[in-house]
C-alpha positions in Angstrom: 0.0 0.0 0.0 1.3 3.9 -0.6 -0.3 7.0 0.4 0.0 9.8 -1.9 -0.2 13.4 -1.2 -1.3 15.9 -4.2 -3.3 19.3 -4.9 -6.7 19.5 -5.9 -8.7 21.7 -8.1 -9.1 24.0 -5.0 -5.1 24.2 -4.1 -5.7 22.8 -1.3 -3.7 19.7 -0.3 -5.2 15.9 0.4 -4.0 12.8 1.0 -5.1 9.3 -0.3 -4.1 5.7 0.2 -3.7 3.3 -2.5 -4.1 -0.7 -2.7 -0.9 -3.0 -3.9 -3.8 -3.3 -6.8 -4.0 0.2 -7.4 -7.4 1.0 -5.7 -8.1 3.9 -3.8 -8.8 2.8 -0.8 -8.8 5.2 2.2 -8.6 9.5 2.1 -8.1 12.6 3.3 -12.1 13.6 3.5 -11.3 17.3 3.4 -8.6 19.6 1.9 -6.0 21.0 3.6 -4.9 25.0 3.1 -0.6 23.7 3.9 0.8 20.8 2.8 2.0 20.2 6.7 -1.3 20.3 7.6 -2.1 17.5 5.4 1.0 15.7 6.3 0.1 15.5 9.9 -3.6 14.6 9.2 -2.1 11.3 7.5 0.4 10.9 10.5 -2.3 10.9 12.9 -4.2 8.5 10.7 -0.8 6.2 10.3 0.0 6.4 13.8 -3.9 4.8 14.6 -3.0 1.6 14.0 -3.4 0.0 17.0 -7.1 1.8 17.6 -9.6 -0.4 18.8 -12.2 -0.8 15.6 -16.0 -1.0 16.8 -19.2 -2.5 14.9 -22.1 -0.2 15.3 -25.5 -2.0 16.7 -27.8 -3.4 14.1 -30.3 -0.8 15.1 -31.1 2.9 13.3 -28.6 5.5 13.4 -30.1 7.4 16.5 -29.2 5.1 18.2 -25.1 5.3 18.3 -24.5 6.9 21.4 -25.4 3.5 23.1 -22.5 1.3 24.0 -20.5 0.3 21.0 -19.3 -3.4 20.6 -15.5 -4.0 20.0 -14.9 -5.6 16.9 -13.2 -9.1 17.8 -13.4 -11.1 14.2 -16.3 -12.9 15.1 -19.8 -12.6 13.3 -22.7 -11.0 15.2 
């Protein structure tokens, strides 16, 4: 995988992360006015790997501010 930073049609700077099969796969979201603004946005996301993941609860989206499950591989 490879993350790529560039400049949009706005000038502003973003950040994407591509597959070993060339897919995009993950991004920035938003633009970014300097490049080390962008540059630490993609740290931060880099340096998350070891954040807990969480499934949200089969129920409607009002609902999210219930207790969130932890992701553990398993099917619920």
């Amino acid at each position: 995988m490879v993350y790529w930073i560039y400049k949009d049609a706005r000038d502003e700077w973003r950040w994407y992360l591509k597959s070993v099969d060339g897919e995009k796969i993950a991004d920035s979201g938003k633009g970014y006015k300097h490049k080390y603004d962008c540059q630490h946005a993609l740290d931060r996301v880099k340096d998350s790997a070891n954040t807990p993941v969480y499934t949200h609860p089969k129920e409607e989206e009002s609902s999210i501010r219930r207790i969130m499950r932890p992701l553990r591989g398993d099917q619920e």
